[in-house]
C-alpha positions in Angstrom: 0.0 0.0 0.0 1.7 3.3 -0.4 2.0 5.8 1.5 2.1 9.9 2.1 4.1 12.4 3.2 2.0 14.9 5.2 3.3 18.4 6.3 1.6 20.6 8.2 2.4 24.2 6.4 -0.1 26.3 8.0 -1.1 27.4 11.4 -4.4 26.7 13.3 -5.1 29.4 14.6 -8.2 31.2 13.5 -9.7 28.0 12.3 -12.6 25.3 13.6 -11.7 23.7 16.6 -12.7 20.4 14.8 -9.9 21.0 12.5 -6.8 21.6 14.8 -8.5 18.3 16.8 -8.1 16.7 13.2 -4.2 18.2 13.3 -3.7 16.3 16.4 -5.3 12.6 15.2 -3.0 12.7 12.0 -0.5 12.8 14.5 0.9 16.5 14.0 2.3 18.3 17.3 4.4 21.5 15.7 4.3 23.8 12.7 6.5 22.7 10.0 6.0 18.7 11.0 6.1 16.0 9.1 4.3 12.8 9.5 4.1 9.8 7.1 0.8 7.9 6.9 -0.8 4.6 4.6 -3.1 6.2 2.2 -6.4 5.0 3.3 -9.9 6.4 2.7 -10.0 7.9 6.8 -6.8 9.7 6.2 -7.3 11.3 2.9 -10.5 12.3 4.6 -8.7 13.9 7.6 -6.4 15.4 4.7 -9.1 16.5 2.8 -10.5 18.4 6.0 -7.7 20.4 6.5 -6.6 20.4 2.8 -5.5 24.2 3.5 -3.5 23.6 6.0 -0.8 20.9 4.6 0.9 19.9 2.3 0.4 16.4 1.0 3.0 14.3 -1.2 2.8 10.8 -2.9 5.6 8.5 -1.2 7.4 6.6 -3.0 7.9 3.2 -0.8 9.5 -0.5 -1.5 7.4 -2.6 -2.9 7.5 -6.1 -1.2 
């Protein structure tokens, strides 16, 4: 399955408390972050959410 690179780009701050909570469940804690995540339909949900917020690149992964 691959994978994405997720980087949080943009701050919070002004925005719906439902999406800095969705911030926190991809597993972001700073500005600047980045986290790495299977591309499954809940996440590019969550991503799609706060779409204006990150960044959001294809990974490239082993294939097994």
């Amino acid at each position: 399955m691959s994978k994405l690179l997720i980087t949080w780009i943009k701050s919070a701050i002004g925005y719906d408390d439902s999406q800095r909570q969705t911030l926190k469940t991809l597993g972001f804690h700073r500005l600047n972050q980045s986290v790495v995540r299977e591309d499954t339909n809940s996440i590019r949900g969550m991503v799609n959410k706060v779409r204006h917020l990150v960044k959001v690149e294809e990974e490239i992964g082993e294939t097994r």
